[in-house]
C-alpha positions in Angstrom: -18.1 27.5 23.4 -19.1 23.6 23.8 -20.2 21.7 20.5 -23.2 19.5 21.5 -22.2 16.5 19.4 -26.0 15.3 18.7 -26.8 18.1 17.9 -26.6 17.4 13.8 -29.7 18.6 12.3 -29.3 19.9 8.7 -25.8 18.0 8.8 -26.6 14.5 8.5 -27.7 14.4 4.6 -24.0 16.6 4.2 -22.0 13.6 6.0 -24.0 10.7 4.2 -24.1 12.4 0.5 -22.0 11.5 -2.2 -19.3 9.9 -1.3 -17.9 6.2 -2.2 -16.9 5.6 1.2 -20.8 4.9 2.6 -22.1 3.5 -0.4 -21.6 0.0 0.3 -23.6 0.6 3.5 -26.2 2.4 1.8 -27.0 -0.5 -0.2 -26.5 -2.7 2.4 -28.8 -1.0 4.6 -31.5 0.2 1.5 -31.9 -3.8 1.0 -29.7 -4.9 -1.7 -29.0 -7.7 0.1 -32.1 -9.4 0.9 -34.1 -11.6 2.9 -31.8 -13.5 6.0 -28.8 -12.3 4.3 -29.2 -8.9 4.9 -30.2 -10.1 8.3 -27.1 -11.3 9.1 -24.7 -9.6 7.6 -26.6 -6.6 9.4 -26.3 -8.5 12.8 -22.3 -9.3 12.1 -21.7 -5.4 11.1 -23.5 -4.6 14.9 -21.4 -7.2 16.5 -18.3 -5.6 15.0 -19.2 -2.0 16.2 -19.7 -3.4 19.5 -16.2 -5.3 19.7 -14.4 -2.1 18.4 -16.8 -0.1 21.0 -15.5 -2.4 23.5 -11.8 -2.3 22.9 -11.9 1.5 22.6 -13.6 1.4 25.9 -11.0 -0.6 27.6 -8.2 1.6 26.1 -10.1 5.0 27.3 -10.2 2.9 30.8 -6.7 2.5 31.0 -6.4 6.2 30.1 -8.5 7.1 32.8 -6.8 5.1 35.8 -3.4 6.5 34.7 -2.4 4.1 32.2 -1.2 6.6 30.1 1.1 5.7 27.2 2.2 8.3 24.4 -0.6 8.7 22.2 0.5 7.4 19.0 1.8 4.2 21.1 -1.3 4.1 22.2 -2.7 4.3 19.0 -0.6 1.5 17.4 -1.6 -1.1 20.3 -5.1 -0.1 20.0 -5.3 -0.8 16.2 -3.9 -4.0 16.6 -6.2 -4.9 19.0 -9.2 -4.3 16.3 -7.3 -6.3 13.7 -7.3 -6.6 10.1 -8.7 -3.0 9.2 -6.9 -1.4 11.7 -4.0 -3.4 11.4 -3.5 -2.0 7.8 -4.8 1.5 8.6 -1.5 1.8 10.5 0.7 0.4 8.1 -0.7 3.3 6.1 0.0 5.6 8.6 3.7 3.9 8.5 4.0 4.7 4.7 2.2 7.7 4.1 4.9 10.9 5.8 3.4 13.1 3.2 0.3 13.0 5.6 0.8 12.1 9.1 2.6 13.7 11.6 6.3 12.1 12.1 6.0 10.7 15.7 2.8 8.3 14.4 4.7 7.6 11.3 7.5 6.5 12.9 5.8 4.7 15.9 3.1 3.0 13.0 6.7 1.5 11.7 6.2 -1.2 14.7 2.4 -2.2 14.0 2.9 -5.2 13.5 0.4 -8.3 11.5 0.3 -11.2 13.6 -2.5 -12.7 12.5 -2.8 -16.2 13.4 -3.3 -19.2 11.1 -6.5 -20.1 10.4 -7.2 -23.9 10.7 -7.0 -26.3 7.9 -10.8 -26.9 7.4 -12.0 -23.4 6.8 -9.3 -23.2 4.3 -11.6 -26.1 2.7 -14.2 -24.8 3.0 -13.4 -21.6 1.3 -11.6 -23.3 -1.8 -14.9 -26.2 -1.8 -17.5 -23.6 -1.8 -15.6 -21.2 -4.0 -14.8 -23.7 -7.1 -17.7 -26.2 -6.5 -16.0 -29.2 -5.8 -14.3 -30.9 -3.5 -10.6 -30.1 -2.7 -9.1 -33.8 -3.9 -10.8 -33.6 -7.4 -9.2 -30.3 -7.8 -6.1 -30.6 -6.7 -3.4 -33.6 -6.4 -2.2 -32.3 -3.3 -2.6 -29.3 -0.6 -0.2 -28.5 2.2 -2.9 -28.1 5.4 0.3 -26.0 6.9 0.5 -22.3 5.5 3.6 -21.1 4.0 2.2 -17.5 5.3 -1.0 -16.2 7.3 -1.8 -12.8 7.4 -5.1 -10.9 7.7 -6.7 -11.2 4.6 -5.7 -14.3 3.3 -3.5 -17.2 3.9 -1.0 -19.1 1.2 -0.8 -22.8 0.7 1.7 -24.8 -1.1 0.0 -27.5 -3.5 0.2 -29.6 -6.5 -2.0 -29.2 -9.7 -3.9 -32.6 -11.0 -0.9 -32.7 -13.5 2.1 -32.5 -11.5 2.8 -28.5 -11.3 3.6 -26.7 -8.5 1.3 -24.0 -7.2 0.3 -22.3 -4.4 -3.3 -21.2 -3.3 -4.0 -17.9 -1.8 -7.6 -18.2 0.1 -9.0 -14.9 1.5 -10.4 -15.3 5.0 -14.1 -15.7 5.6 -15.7 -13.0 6.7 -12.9 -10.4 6.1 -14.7 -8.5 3.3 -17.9 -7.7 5.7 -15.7 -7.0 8.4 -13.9 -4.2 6.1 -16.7 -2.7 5.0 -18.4 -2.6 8.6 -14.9 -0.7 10.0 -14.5 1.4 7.1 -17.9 2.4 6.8 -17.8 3.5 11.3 -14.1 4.9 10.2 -16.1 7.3 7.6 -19.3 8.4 9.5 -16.8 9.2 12.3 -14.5 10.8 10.3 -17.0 13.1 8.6 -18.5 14.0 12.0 -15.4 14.7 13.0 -14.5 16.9 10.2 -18.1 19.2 11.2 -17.3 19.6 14.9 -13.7 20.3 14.0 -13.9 22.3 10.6 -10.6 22.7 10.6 -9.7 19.2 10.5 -11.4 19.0 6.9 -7.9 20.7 5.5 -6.4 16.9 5.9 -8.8 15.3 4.4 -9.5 12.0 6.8 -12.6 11.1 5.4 -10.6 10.8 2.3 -8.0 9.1 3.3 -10.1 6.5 4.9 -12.2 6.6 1.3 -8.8 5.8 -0.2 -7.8 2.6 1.8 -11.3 1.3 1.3 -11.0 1.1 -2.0 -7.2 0.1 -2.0 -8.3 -2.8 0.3 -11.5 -3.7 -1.1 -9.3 -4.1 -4.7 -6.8 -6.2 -2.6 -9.7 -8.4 -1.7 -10.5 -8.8 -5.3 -8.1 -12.0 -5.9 -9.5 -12.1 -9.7 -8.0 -8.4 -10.4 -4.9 -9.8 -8.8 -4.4 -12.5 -11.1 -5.6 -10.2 -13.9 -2.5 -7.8 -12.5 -0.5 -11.1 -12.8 -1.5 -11.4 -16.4 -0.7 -7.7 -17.4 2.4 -7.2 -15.8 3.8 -10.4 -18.2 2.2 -9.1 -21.0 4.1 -6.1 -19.8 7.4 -7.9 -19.7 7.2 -9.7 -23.2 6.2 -6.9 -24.8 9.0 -5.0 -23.6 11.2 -7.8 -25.0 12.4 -8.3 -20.6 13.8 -11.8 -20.0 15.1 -10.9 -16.6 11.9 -11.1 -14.7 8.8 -12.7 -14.6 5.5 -12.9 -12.6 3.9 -15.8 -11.2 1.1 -17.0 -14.4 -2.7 -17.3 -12.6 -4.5 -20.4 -12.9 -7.8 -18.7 -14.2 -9.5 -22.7 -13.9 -9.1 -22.5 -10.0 -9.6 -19.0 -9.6 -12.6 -16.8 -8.3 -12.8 -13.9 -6.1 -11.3 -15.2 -2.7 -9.2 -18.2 -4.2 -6.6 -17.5 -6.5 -4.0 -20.6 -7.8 -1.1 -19.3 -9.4 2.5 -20.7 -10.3 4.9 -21.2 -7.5 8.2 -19.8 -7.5 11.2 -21.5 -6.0 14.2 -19.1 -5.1 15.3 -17.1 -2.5 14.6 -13.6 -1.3 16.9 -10.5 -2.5 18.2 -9.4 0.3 19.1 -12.9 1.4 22.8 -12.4 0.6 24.2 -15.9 1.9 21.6 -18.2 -0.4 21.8 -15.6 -2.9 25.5 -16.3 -3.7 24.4 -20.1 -4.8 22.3 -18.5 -7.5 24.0 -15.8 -9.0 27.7 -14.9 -9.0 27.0 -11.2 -9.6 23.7 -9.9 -6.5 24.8 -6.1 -8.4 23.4 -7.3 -11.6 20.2 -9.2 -10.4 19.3 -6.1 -7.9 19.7 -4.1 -11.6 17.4 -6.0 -13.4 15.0 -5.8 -10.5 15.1 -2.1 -10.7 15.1 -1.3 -14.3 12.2 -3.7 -14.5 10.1 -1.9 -12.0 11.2 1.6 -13.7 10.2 0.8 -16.7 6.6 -0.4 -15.2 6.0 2.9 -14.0 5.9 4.1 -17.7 5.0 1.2 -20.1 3.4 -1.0 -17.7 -0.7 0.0 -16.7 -0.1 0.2 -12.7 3.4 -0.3 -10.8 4.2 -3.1 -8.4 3.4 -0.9 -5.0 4.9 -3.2 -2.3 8.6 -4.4 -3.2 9.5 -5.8 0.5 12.1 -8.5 1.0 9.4 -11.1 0.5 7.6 -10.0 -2.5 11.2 -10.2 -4.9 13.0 -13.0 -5.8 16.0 -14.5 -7.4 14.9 -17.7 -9.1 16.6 -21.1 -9.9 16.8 -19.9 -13.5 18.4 -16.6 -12.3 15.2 -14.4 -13.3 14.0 -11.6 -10.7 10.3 -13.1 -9.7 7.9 -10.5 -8.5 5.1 -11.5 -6.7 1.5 -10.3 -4.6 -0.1 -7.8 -6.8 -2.6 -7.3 -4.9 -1.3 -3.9 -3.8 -0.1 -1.7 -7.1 -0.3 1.7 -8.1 -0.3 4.1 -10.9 0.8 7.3 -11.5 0.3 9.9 -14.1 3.2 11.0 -16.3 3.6 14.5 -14.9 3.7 13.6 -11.6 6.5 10.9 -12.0 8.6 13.9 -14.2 7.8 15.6 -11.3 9.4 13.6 -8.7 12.9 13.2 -11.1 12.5 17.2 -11.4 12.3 17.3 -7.6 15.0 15.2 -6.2 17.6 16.5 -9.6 16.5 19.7 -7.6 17.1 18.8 -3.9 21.3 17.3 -4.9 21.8 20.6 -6.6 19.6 23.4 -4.1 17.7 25.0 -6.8 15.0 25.8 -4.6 13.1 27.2 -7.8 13.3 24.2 -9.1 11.9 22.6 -6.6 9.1 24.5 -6.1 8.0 24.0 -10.0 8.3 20.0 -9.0 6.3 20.2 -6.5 3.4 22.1 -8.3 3.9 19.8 -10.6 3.5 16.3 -8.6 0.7 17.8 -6.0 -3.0 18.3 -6.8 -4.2 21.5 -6.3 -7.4 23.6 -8.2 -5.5 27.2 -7.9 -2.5 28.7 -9.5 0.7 28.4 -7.5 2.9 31.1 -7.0 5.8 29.6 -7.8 8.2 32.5 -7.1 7.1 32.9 -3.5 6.7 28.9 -3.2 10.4 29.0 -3.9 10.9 31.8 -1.3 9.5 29.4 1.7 11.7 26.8 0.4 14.8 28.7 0.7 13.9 28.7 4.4 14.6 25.0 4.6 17.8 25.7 2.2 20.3 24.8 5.4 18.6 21.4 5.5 18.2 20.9 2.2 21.9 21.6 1.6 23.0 18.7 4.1 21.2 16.0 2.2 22.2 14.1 -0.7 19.6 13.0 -2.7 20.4 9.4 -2.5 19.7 10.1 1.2 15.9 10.2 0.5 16.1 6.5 0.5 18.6 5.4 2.5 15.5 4.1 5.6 18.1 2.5 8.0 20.1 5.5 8.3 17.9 8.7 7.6 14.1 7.8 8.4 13.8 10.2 11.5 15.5 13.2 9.1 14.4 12.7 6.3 10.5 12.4 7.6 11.1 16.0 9.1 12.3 17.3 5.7 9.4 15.7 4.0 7.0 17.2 6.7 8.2 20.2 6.4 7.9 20.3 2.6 4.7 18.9 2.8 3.6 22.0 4.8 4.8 24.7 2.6 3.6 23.1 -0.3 -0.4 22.8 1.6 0.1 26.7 2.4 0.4 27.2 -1.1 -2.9 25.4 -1.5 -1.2 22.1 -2.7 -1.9 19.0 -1.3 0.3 16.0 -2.9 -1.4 12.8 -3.9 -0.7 9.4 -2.5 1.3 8.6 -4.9 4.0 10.6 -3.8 4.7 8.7 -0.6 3.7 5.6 -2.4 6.4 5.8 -4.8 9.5 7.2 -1.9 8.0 3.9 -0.1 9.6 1.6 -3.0 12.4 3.6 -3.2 13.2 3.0 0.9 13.3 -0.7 -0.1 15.4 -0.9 -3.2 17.8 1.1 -1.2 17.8 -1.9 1.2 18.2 -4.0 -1.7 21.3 -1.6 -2.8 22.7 -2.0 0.8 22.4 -5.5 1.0 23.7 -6.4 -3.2 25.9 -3.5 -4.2 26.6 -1.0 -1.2 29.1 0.9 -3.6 26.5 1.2 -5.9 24.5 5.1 -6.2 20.9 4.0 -7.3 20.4 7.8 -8.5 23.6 8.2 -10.8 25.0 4.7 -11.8 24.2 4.6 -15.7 23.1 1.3 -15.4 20.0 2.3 -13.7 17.2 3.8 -16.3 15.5 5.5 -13.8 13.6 8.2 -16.7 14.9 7.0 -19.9 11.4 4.6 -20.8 9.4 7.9 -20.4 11.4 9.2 -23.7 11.2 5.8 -25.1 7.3 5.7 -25.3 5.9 5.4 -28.4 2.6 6.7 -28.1 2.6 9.0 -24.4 1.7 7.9 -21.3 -0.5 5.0 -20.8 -2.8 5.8 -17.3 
């Protein structure tokens, strides 16, 4: 039987009620912004459906006259035709194999963020307008050429009225509006989807998509960034950590879409060549980097959620420097006892184990029979017997198998009726880099058994229980 997709009556207060991920429309459409700027912010948000209309049209073209690609290729190319919102959707898709099939997983690995520089004066004009007054009575000095550009913001070397080094992350104009206007089509058409296709609701899009909203609205918040600076070296002194240290804000010349913070000078981790002028011993620095960002996960209020090559660094003064906040995460203490449960579990096949973990770190509002949760497990017992548990991390090598295990265990656990947070492939996303680190600084080195590595001890250390 054929769905007649306008025909929504009784639906549409159901897919507009209640949830975050229309309420900035609402109140953008109810009138809380008034007068011409409502009028054009209104007129921008149509412009923007129209240009994704438009791609989308030219892609189901293509389609049409035989230009048919695989779909999640043609997926990729199509969101980074749309840009900044789609651009980032896909590197979600990329990180996230708790939720998305493997072949977009692995195909979202290529989308790619080649978002072009944005010229000098709107840079100006942002910083001007943002900190109301003009750029050379606020700073000594500003590099018009970026030292990166990507789609929310763009990063500028400069010098401080008294001589210190800084660099100036401005957010691009526009790029909040544009969010919300692609988030907010996302949701609608998300939520219709999910009442033509009822049984699409079991994923959860319109959550997902509720989910990076808020993840990239927060990104877009530079002042919670540099309050994320703050806490994280409030974090590290009160710890006692002299190893590592975060770049300090410059709250004077900081607002919303401008933040000024210290500028580090060293070299990237898994820059082996350089990194042998610094340090005579990469094995050590890669272990303060990971003890530091273990011990976050526990004492720490969120956890540094996007440890690439270019957000960790080996400074001059042989410190680990971890910078861009502007993506963290947190995650409750059960859930991380969970995850050390679960891969203790997977080196030594206790598949009942294993299932107790994984009620443990998923969400679910039923029971779970644990005992015949264990029973599907064994079915995967062959493949679960081949991997070592250092294998989870090891991206280079094990991506393609190791997404099929995951997807597989992802599926049992949803027939049990539990659906594991975000979290989960949040936190396996850090771990695929540090094992590049552990490649690149100490390839004899097993991140999961060397006793220099306190991977669970600061949970036992806590004085007072888990902070989040």
């Amino acid at each position: 039987m054929l769905i007649n997709p306008w025909n929504l009556q009784g639906k549409y207060d159901f897919i507009m009620s209640d949830h975050s991920g229309v309420k900035d429309m609402r109140a953008w459409l109810a009138g809380e912004r008034s007068g011409l700027s409502l009028a054009l912010n209104t007129a921008r948000g149509g412009l923007r459906i129209l240009e994704t209309l438009g791609v989308l049209g030219r892609q189901g073209l293509g389609w049409a006259l035989g230009d048919r690609p695989p779909v999640p290729a043609l997926l990729r190319t199509t969101f980074e035709s749309l840009g900044t919102t789609y651009i980032k959707l896909g590197q979600f898709i990329a990180s996230s194999p708790s939720i998305f099939p493997e072949e977009y997983v692995e195909e979202f690995q290529r989308c790619l963020d080649r978002t072009p520089p944005l010229p000098f004066h709107y840079i100006r004009e942002t910083i001007e307008s943002e900190l109301g007054a003009s750029l050379e009575s606020l700073y000594q000095f500003v590099d018009p050429k970026p030292l990166a550009s990507a789609s929310i913001a763009q990063v500028h070397a400069a010098k401080m009225k008294n001589g210190q080094d800084v660099v100036i992350k401005v957010q691009r104009p526009g790029v909040k509006n544009v969010l919300l206007t692609d988030f907010n089509f996302l949701y609608f058409a998300a939520r219709i989807t999910e009442q033509l296709a009822p049984g699409l609701s079991r994923s959860a899009i319109s959550g997902v998509i509720e989910e990076l909203q808020a993840g990239m609205l927060e990104e877009c918040d530079f002042i919670k960034e540099a309050n994320n600076l703050k806490a994280f070296n409030v974090f590290l002194r009160d710890t006692g950590n002299t190893q590592a240290v975060a770049p300090e804000p410059i709250m004077s010349h900081t607002t919303g879409k401008v933040l000024t913070m210290e500028r580090f000078f060293g070299v990237p981790l898994t820059d082996m060549n350089v990194l042998k002028k610094y340090t005579d011993d990469p094995a050590g620095t890669l272990i303060s980097a990971l003890n530091t960002w273990f011990s976050s996960l526990m004492l720490c209020d969120f956890f540094h959620a996007d440890v690439h090559a270019g957000n960790l660094m080996l400074l001059e003064d042989g410190r680990v420097g971890f910078i861009d906040f502007g993506i963290v995460g947190r995650i409750r203490r059960e859930a991380w006892d969970g995850m050390a449960t679960f891969f203790d579990a997977i080196g030594r096949g206790d598949v009942r184990q294993m299932a107790e973990a994984m009620a443990v770190i998923g969400m679910t509002r039923e029971e779970v029979d644990v005992a015949a949760l264990a029973r599907d497990i064994e079915g995967l017992q062959g493949s679960l017997g081949q991997v070592d548990p250092s294998s989870l991390v090891q991206a280079d090598r094990n991506d393609k198998e190791v997404n099929r295990l995951l997807m597989d265990i992802v599926k049992i656990g949803e027939s049990h009726g539990i659906r594991f947070p975000r979290e989960f492939a949040l936190l396996l996303k850090q771990f695929l880099y540090f094992d590049r680190y552990v490649q690149v600084l100490a390839p004899e080195m097993d991140m999961f058994s060397d006793n220099r590595v306190d991977m669970f001890g600061a949970v036992d250390e806590m004085p007072g229980g888990f902070l989040h």
